[in-house]
C-alpha positions in Angstrom: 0.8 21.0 18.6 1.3 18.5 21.8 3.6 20.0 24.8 6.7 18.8 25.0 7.2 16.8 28.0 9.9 18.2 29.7 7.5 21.1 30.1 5.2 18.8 31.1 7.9 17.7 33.5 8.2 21.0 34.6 4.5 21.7 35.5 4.5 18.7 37.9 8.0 19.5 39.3 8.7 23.5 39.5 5.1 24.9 39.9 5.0 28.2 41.9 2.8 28.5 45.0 3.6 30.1 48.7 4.1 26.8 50.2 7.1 26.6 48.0 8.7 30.1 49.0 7.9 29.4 52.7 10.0 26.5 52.4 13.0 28.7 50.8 13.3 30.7 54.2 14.7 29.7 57.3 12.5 30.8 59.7 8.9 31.5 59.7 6.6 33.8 61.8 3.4 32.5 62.3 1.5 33.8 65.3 4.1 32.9 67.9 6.9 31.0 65.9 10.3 32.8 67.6 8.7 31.0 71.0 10.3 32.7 73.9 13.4 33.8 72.6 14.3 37.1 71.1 14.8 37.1 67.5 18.7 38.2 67.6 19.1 35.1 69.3 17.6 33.3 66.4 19.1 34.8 63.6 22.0 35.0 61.4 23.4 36.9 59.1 21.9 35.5 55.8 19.4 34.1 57.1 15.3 34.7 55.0 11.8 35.1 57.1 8.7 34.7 55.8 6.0 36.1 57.6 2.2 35.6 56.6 1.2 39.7 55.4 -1.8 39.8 57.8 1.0 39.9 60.6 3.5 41.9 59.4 3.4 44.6 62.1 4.2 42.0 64.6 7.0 40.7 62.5 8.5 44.0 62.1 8.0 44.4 65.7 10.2 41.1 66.1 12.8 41.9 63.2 13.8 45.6 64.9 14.8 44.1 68.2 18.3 42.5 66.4 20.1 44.7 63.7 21.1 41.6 62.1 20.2 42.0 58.1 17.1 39.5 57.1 15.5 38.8 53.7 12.4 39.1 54.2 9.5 36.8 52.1 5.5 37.8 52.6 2.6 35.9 51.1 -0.4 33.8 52.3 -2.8 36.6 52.5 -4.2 39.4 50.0 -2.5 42.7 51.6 -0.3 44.3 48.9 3.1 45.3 49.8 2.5 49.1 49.8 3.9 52.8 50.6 3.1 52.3 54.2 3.8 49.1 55.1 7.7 49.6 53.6 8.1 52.9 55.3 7.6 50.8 58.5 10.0 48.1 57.6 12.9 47.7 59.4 16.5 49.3 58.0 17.8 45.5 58.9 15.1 44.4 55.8 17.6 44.3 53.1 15.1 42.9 50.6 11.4 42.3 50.2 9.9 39.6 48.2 6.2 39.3 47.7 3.1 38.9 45.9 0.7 41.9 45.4 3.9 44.2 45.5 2.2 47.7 44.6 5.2 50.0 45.2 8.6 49.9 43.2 11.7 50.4 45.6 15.1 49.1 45.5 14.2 47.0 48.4 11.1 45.3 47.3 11.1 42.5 44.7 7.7 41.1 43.2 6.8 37.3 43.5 4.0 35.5 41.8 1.2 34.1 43.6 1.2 31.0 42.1 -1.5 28.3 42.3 -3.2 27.4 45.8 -2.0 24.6 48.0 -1.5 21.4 46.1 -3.2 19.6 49.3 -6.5 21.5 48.8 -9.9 20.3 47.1 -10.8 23.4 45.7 -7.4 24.5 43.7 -6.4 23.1 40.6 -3.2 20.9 41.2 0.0 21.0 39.1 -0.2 17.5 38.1 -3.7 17.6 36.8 -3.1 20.6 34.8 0.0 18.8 33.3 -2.2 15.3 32.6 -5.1 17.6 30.7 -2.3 19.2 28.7 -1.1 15.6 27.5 -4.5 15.3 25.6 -3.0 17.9 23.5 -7.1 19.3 22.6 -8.0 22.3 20.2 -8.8 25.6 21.3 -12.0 26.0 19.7 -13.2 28.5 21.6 -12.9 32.2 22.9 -13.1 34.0 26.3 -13.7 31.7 29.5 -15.4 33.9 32.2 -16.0 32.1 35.4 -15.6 34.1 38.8 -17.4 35.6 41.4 -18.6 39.1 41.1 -18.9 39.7 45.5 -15.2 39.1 45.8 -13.8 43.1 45.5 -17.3 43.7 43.9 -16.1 47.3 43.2 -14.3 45.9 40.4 -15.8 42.3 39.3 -19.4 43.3 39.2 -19.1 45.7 36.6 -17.4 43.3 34.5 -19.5 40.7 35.6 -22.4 42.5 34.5 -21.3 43.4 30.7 -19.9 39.9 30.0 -23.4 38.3 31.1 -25.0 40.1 29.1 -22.7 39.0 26.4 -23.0 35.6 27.1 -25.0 35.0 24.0 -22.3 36.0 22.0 -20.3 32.8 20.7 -17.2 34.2 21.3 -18.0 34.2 25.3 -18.2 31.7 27.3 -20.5 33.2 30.3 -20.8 30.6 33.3 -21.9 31.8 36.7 -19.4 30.6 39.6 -19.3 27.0 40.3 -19.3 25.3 43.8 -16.1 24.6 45.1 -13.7 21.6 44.4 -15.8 21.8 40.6 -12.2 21.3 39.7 -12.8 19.0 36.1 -15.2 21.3 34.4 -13.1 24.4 35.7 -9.7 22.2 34.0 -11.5 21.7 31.0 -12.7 24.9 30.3 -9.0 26.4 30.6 -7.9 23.6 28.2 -10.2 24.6 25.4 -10.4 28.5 25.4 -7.6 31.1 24.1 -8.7 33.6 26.5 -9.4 33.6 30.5 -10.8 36.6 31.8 -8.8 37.2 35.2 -10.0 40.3 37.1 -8.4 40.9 40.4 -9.9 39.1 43.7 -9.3 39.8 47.4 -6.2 40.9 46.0 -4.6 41.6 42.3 -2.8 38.8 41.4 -5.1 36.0 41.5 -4.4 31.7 41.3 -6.6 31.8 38.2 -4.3 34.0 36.4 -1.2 31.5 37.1 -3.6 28.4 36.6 -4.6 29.8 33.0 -0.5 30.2 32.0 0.0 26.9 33.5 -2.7 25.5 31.5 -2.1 27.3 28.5 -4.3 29.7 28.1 -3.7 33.6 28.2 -5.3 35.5 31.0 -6.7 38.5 30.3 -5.5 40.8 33.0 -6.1 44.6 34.4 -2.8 46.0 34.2 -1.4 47.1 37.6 2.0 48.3 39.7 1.8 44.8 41.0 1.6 43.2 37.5 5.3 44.5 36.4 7.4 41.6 36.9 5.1 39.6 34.8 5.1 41.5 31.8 7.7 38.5 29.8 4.7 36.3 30.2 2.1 35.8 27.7 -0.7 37.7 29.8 -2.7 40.3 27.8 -2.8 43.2 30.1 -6.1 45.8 29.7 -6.7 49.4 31.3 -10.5 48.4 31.2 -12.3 45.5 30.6 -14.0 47.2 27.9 -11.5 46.9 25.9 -11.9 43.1 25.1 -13.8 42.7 22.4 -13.8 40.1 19.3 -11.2 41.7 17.4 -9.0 43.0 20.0 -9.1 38.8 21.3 -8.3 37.8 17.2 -5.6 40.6 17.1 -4.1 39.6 20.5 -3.8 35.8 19.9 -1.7 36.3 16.9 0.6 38.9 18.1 1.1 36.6 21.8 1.4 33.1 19.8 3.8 34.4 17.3 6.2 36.3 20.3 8.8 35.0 22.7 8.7 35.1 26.3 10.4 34.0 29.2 8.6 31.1 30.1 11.3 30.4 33.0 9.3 32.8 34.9 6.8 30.1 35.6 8.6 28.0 37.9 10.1 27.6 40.9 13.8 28.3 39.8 13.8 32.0 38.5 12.1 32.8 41.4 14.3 31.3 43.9 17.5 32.4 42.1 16.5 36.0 43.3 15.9 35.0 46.9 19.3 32.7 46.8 20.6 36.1 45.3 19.3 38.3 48.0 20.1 35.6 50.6 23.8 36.2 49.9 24.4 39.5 49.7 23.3 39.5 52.9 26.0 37.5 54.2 28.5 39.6 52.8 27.3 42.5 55.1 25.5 40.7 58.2 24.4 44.1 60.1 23.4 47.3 59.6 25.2 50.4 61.2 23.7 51.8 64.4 23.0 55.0 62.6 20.8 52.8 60.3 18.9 50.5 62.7 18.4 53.4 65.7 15.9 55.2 63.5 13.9 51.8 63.2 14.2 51.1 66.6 13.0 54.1 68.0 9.6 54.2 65.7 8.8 50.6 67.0 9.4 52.0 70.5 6.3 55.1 69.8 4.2 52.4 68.3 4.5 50.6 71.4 4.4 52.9 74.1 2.1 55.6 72.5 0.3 52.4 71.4 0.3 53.7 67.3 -1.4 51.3 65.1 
């Protein structure tokens, strides 16, 4: 059945990737970004940071100094949004968006990695994905499994392992890891198999589970904390890779084709609805008491005089 094209439309237009939710927030910290002034002078009630997770400490470091309330956006690195890095967020963090967010709180909200930047030559671009999809070609085949077993090897090299040794099987498709910017083969193989085997990289989500919905596809995924804000897309979630087999894949396809899911949770615009969302509540309460920001304050003190890391 050809795609409609104002899904087509909406590939091209209202793809997800963290170059889109750093350009929702107002400021960004990135190595030195505030320059020489404090952050209170800076901010606003309202007003959303994104921060690059690798330097997060610093940022919350910066964000304690002002008791102004921020929403707070993290991305562009593979650290998950965990136990310990929200108890040492800020009280003036009203809300915390995310990709690889492992632990539920009222505070943090789960955001989709998305596909790489759309200036690289080694991620698959919105608009190709879109132009393969107009060729409207038959799924003939199975399982795709392309990826590289030394990235988290704990995990991908035992599934590496079985599926190469099913790779004589016809309904896998066993290819070792291509070279980078091998971006045509990689398309095509998403546009003519049912099934993409997506195991978790440097971190859990992954770009080749969002380029497989993108392109069609359903990504076989290992079901995770991190995963739950995901579950109204057509992903077919596993405990254990063992578990795909032939008829789990024939079973599977029907029960996903045949159900309805919130596509909207694809693009840009149910993602940035909750930020907006976030963004505003904000502004109805700009600060946080001093009995709510003193605590903060006075751990980011220890860390920095008793120099804890």
């Amino acid at each position: 059945m050809p795609v409609p094209f104002d899904y087509l439309d909406r590939i091209r237009q209202e793809y997800v990737n963290a170059d889109r939710f750093i350009a929702l927030c107002d400021h960004v910290f990135w190595q030195d970004s505030f320059g020489e002034s404090e952050p209170d002078a800076r901010f606003a009630g309202g007003q959303t940071v994104f921060c690059k997770i690798d330097r997060i400490w610093e940022c919350f470091g910066r964000l304690v100094r002002t008791n102004r309330r921020v929403v707070l956006v993290t991305g562009q690195g593979d650290y998950p949004i965990d136990a310990k890095r929200l108890g040492e967020a800020p009280a003036n963090v009203h809300a915390w968006f995310g990709s690889n967010a492992l632990v539920e709180d009222v505070r943090v909200h789960p955001l989709p990695l998305g596909l790489g930047a759309q200036d690289s030559p080694v991620t698959l671009r919105a608009g190709d994905i879109a132009a393969g999809l107009e060729d409207d070609r038959p799924r003939e085949k199975w399982l795709y499994v392309n990826f590289r077993p030394d990235t988290n090897p704990q995990i991908r090299q035992p599934v590496y392992a079985r599926f190469r040794e099913l790779a004589d099987e016809d309904w896998v498709t066993f290819q070792p890891p291509a070279g980078h910017g091998d971006n045509d083969a990689y398309l095509d193989a998403l546009l003519t198999h049912r099934f993409v085997l997506s195991p978790p990289g440097n971190g859990i989500d992954t770009h080749r589970m969002w380029e497989a919905l993108y392109a069609g596809a359903i990504p076989v995924v290992l079901r995770s904390p991190a995963m739950r804000a995901f579950t109204e897309l057509p992903i077919l979630f596993v405990d254990d890779y063992a578990e795909v087999t032939p008829d789990r894949l024939r079973q599977e396809e029907t029960r996903i084709r045949n159900a309805s899911w919130n596509l909207d949770a694809l693009f840009l615009p149910y993602w940035r609805d909750q930020v907006l969302s976030a963004r505003g509540a904000v502004s109805e309460r700009p600060r946080v008491s001093a009995l709510e920001w003193l605590p903060s304050f006075g751990r980011a003190f220890a860390r920095r005089f008793l120099k804890k890391k």
